[in-house]
PQR file with spaces between the fields and no chain letter, atoms N, CA, C, O and H, PARSE charges and radii, in Angstrom:
ATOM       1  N    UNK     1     -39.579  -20.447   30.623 -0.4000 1.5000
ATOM       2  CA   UNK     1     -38.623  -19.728   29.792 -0.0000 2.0000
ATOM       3  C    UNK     1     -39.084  -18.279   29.580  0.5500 1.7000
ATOM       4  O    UNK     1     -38.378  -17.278   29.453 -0.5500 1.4000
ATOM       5  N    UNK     2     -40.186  -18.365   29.569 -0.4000 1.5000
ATOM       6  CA   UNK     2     -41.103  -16.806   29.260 -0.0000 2.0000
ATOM       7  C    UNK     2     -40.560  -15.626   30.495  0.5500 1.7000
ATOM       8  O    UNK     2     -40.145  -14.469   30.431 -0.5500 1.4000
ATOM       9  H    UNK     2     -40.759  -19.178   29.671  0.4000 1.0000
ATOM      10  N    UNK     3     -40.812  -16.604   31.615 -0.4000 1.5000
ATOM      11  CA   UNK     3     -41.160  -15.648   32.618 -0.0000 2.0000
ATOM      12  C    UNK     3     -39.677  -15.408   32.942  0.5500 1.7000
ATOM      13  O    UNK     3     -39.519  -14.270   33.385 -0.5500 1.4000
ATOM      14  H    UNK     3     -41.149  -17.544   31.667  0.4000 1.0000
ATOM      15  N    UNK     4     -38.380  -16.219   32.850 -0.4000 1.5000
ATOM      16  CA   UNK     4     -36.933  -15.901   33.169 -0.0000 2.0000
ATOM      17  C    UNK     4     -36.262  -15.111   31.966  0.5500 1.7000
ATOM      18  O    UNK     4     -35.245  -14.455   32.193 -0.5500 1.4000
ATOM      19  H    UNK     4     -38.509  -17.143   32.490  0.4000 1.0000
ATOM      20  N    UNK     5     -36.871  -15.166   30.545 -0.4000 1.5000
ATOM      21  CA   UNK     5     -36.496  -13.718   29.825 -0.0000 2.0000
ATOM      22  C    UNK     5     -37.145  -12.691   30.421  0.5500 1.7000
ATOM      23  O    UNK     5     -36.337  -11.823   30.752 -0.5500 1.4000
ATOM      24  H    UNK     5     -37.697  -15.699   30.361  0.4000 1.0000
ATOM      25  N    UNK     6     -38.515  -12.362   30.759 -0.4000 1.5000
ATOM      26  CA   UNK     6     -39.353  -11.374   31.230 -0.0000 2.0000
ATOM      27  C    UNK     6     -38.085  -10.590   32.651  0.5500 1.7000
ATOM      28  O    UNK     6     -37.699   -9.421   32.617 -0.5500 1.4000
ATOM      29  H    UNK     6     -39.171  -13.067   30.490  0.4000 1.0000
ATOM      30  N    UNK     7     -37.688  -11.608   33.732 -0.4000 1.5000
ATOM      31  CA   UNK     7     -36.866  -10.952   34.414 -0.0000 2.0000
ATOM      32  C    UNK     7     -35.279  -10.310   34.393  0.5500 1.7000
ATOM      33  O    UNK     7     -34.703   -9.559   35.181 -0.5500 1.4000
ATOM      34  H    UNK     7     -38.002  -12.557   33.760  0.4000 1.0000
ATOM      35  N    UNK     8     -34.845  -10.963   33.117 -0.4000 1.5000
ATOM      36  CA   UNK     8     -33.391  -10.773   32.932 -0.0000 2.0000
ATOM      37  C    UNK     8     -33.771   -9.583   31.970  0.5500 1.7000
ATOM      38  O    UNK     8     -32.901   -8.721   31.835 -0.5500 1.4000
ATOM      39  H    UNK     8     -35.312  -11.573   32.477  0.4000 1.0000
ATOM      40  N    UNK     9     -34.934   -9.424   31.296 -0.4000 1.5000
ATOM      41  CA   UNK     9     -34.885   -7.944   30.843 -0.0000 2.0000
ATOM      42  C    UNK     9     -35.120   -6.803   32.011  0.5500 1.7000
ATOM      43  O    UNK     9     -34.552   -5.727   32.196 -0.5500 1.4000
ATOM      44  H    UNK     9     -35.640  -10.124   31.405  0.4000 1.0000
ATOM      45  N    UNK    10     -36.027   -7.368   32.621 -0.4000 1.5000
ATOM      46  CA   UNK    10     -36.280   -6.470   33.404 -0.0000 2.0000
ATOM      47  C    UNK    10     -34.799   -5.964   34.593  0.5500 1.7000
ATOM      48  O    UNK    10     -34.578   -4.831   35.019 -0.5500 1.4000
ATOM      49  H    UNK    10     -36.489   -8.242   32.471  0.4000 1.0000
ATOM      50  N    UNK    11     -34.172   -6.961   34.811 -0.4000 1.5000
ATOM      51  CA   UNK    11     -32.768   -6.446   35.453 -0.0000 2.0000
ATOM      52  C    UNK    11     -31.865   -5.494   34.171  0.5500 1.7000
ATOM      53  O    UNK    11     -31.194   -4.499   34.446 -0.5500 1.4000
ATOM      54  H    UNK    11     -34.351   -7.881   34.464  0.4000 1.0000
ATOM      55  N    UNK    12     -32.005   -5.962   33.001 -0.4000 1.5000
ATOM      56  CA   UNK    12     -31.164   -5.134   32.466 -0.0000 2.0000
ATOM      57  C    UNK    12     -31.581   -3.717   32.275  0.5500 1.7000
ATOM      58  O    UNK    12     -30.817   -2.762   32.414 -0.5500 1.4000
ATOM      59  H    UNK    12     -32.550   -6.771   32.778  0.4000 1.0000
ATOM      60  N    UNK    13     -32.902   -3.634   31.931 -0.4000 1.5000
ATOM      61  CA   UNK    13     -33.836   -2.314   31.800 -0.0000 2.0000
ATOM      62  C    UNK    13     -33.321   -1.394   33.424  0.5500 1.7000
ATOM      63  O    UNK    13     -32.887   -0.243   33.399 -0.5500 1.4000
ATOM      64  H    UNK    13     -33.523   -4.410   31.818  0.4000 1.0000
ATOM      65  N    UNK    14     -33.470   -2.084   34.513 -0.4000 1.5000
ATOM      66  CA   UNK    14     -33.385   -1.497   35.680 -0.0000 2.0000
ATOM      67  C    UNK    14     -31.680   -1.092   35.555  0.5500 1.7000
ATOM      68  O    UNK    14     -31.543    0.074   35.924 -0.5500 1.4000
ATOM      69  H    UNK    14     -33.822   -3.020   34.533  0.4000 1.0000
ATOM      70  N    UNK    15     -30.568   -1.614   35.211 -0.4000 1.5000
ATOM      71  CA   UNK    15     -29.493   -1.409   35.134 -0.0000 2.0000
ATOM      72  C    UNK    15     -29.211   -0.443   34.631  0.5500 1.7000
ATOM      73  O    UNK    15     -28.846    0.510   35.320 -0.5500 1.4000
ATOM      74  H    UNK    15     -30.679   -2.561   34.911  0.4000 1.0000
ATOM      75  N    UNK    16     -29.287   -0.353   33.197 -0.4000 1.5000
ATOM      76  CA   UNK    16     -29.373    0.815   32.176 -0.0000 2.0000
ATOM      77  C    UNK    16     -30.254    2.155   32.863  0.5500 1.7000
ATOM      78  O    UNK    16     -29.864    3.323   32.855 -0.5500 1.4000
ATOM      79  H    UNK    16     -29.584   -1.127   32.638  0.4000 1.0000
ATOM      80  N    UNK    17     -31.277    1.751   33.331 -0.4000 1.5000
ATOM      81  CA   UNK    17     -32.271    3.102   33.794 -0.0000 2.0000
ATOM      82  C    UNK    17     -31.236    3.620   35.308  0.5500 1.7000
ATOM      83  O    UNK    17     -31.193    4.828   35.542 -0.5500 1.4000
ATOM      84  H    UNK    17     -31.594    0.802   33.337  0.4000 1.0000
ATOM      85  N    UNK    18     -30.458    2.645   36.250 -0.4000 1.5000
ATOM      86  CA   UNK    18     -29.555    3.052   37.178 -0.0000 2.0000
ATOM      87  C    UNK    18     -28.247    4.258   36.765  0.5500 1.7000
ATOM      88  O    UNK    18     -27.847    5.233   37.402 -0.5500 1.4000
ATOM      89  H    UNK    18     -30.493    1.664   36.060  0.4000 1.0000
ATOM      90  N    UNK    19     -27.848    3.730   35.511 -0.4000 1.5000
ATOM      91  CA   UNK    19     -26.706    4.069   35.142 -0.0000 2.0000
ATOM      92  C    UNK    19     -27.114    5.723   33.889  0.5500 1.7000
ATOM      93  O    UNK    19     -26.303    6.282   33.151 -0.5500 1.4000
ATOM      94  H    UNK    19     -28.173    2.938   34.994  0.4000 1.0000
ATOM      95  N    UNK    20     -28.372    6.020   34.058 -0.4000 1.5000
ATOM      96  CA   UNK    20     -28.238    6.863   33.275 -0.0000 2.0000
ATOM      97  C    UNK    20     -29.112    7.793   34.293  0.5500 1.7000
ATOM      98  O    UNK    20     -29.204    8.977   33.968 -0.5500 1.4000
ATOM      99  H    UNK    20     -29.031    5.567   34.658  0.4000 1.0000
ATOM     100  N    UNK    21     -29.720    7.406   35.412 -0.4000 1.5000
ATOM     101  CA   UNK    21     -29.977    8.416   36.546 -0.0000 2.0000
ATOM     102  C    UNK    21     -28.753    9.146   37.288  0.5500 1.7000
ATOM     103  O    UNK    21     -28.607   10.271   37.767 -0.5500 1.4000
ATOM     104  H    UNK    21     -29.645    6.445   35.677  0.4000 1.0000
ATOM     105  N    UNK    22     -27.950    8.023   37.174 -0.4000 1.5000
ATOM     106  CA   UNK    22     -26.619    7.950   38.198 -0.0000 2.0000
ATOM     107  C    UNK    22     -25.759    9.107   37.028  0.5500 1.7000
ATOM     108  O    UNK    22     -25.293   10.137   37.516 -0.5500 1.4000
ATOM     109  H    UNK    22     -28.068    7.109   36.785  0.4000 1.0000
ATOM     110  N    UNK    23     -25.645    8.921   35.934 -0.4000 1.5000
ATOM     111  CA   UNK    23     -25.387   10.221   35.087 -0.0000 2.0000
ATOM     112  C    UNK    23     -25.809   11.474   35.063  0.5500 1.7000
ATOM     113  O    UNK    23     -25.080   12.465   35.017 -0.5500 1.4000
ATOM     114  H    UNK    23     -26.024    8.085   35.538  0.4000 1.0000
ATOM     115  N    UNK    24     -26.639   11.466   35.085 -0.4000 1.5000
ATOM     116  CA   UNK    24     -27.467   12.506   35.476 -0.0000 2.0000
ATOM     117  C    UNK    24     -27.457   13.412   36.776  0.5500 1.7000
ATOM     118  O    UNK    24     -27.708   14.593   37.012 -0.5500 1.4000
ATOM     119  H    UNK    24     -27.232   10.661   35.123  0.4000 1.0000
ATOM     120  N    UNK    25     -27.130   12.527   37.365 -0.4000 1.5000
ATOM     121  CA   UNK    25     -26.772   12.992   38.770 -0.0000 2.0000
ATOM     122  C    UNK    25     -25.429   13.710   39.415  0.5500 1.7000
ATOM     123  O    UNK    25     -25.157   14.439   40.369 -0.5500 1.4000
ATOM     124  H    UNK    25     -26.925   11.567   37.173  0.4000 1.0000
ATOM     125  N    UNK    26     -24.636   12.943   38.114 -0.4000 1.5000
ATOM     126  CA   UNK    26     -23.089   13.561   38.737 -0.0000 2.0000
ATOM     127  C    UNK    26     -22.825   14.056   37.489  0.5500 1.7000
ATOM     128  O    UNK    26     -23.475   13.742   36.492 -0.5500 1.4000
ATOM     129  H    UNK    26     -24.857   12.351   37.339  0.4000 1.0000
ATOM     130  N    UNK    27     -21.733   14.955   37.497 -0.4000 1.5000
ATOM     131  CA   UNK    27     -21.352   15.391   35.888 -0.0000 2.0000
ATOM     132  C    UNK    27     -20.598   14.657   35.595  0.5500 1.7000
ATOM     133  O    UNK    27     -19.775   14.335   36.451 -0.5500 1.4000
ATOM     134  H    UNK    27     -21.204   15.211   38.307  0.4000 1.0000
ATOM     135  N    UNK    28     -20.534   14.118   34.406 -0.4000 1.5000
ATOM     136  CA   UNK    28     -19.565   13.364   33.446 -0.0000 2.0000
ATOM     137  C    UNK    28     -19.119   12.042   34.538  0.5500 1.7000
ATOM     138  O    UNK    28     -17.903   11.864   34.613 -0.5500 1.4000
ATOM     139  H    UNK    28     -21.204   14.379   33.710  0.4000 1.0000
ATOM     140  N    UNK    29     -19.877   11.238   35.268 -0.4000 1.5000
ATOM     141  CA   UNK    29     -19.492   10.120   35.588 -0.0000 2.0000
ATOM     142  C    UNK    29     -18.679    9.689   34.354  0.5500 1.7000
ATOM     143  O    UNK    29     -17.638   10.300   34.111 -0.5500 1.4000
ATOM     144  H    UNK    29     -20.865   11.384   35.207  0.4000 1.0000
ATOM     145  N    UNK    30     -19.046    8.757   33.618 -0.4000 1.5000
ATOM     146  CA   UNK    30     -18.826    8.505   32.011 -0.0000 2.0000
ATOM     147  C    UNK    30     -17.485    8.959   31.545  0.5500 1.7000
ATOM     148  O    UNK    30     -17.766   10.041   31.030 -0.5500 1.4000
ATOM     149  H    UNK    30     -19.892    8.260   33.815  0.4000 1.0000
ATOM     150  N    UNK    31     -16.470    8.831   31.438 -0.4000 1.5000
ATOM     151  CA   UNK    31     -15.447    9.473   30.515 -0.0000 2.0000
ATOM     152  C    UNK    31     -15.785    9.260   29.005  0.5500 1.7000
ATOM     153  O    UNK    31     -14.841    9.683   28.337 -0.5500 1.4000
ATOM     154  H    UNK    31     -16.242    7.952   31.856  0.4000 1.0000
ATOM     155  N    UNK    32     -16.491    8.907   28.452 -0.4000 1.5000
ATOM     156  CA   UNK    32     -16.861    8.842   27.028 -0.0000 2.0000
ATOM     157  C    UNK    32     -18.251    9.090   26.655  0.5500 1.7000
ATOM     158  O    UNK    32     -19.119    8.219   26.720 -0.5500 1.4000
ATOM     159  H    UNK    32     -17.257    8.563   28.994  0.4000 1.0000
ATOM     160  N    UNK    33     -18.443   10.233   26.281 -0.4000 1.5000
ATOM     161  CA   UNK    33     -19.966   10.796   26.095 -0.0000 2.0000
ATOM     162  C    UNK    33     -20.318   10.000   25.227  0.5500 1.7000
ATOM     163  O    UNK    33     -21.537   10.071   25.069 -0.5500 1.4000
ATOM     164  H    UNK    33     -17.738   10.940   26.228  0.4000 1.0000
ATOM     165  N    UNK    34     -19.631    8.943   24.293 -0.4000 1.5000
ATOM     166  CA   UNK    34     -20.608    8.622   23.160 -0.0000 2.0000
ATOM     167  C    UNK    34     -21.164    7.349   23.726  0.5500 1.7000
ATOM     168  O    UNK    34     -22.105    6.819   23.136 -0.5500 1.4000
ATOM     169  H    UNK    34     -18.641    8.885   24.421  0.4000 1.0000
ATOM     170  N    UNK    35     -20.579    6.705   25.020 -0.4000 1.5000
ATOM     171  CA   UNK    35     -20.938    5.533   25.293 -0.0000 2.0000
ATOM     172  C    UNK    35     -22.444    6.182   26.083  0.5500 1.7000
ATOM     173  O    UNK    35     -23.451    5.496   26.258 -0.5500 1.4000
ATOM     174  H    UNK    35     -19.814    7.135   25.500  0.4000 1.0000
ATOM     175  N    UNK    36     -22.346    7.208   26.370 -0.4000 1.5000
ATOM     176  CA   UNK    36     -23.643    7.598   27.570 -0.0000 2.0000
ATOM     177  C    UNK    36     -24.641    7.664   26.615  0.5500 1.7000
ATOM     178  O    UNK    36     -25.728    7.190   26.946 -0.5500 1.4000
ATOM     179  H    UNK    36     -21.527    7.765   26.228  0.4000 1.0000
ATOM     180  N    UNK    37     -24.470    8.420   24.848 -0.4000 1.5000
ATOM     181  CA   UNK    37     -25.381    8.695   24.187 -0.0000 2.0000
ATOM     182  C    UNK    37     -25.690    7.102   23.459  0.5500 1.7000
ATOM     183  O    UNK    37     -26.560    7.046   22.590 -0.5500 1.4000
ATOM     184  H    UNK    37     -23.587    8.805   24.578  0.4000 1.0000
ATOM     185  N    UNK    38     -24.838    5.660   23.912 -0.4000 1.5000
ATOM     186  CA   UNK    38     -25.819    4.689   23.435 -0.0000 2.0000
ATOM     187  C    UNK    38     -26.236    4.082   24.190  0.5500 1.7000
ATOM     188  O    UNK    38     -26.446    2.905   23.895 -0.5500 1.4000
ATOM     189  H    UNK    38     -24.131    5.705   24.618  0.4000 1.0000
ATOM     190  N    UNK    39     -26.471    4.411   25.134 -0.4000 1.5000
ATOM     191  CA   UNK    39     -27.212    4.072   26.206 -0.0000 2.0000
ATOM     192  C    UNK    39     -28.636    4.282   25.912  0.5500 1.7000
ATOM     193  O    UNK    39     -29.590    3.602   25.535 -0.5500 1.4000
ATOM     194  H    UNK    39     -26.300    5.367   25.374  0.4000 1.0000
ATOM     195  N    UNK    40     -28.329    5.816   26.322 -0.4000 1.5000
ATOM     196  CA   UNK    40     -30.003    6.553   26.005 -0.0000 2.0000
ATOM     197  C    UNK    40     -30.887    6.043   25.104  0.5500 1.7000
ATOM     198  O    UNK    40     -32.019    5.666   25.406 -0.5500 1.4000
ATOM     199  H    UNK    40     -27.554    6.369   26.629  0.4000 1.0000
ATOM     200  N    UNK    41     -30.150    6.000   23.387 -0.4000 1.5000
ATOM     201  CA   UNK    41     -30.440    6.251   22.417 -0.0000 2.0000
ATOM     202  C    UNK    41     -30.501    4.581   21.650  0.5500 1.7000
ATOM     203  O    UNK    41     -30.815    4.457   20.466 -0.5500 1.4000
ATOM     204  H    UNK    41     -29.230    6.307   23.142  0.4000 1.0000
């Protein structure tokens, strides 16, 4: 159980860290800046 939370965070961590490079990268992917700032934040 340890080690299959350990990876489903780790996919979500990698998801979130995709989606805010991938922001970063293009302007305003995102149509809603406040959803990008709870991402980050």
């Amino acid at each position: 159980l340890y080690m299959v939370f350990g990876i489903w965070c780790g996919m979500v961590g990698a998801g979130l860290s995709l989606l805010i490079r991938f922001e970063l990268g293009q302007t305003s992917v995102f149509t809603d800046e406040h959803f990008f700032n709870v991402i980050v934040t």
